[in-house]
N, C-alpha and C positions, 0 to 999 in steps of 0.2 A: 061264625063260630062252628057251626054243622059242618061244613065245608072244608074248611083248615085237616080237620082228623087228627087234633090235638085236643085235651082233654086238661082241666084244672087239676086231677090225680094223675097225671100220667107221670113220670121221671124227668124232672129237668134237667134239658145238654146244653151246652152254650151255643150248640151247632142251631139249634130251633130257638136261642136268643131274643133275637125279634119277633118270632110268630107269638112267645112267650109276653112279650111286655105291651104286644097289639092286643093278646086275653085281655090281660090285666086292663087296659084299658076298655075293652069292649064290656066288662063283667061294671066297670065302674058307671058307664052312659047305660048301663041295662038296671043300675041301681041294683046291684050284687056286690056292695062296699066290702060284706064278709069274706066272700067268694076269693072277691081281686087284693084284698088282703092276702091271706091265707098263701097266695102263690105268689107273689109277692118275696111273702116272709124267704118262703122256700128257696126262691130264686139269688135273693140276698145271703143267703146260705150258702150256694153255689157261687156268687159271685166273690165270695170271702177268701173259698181255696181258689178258685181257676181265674177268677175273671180282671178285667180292668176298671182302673180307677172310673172312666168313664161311663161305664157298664154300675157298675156299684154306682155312683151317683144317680143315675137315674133311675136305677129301682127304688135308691130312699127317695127319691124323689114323688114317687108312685105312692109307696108306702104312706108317704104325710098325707098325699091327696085321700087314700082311704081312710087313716083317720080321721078327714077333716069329714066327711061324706058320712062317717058313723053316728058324728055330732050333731 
């Protein structure tokens, strides 16, 4: 995560897509469920106006997984 030079607050593009949902997953195995939430949320926002069906599935996909980890 140090490394990447993307940040959980920074603006999400669809061009950093995947360095995006590799966070979300690294924020989840760091046990940061709110964290990988939260950008998540954000991202599925982005994926609403710009992105693909497929893209949208697997952020809600992400999304359940932090609920489940909240639990």
């Amino acid at each position: 995560m140090q490394t990447c030079n993307l940040s959980k607050h920074d603006e999400i593009t669809l061009l950093h897509y995947y360095q995006y949902t590799t966070l979300v997953r690294a924020l989840l195995y760091l046990g940061r469920p709110r964290e990988a939430l939260s950008l998540a949320e954000r991202m599925a926002v982005l994926l609403q106006e710009e992105g693909g069906i497929g893209q949208q599935i697997e952020v809600f996909i992400l999304q359940a997984l932090c609920c489940h980890c909240l639990n």
